[in-house]
N, C-alpha and C positions, 0 to 999 in steps of 0.2 A: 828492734827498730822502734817500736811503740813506747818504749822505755824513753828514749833519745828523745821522741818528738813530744811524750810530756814532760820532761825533763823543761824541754825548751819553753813548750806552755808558761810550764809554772814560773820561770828565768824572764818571762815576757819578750822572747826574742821576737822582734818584729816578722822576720822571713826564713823559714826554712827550707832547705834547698833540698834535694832526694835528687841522687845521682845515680841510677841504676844503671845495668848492662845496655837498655832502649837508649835512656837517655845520651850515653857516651857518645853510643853511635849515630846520633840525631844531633851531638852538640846544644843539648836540650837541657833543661833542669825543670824539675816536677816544685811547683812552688806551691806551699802552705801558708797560710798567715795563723797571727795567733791566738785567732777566735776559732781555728780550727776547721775555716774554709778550705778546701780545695780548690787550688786554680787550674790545677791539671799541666799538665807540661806546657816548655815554652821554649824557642831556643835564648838561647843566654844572652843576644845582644838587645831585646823584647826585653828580657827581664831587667837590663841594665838602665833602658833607656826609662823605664816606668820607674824604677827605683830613684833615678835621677830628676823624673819628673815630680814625684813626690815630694825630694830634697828639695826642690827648687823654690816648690809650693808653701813650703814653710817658712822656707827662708829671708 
């Protein structure tokens, strides 16, 4: 797994998602950014709407 998430680092993927057995069952997704913060879990409609708030932000 630690392979994957610097992988993505280095790839500069803006958001990485960790979907674990918690998660599933919560409808949750564990978000990282790619400075390496942790935001700690979230459910997915949270994650979508900030995601979306961002996009907007720029746009």
């Amino acid at each position: 797994m630690q392979a994957k998430i610097r992988r993505a680092q280095l790839q500069k993927v803006p958001y990485m998602l960790v979907i674990g057995g918690k998660e599933q069952e919560a409808g949750a997704v564990a978000v990282r950014l790619r400075s390496g913060e942790d935001l700690g879990a979230m459910p997915l409609a949270d994650f979508i709407a900030r995601a979306r708030g961002e996009i907007d932000a720029r746009a």
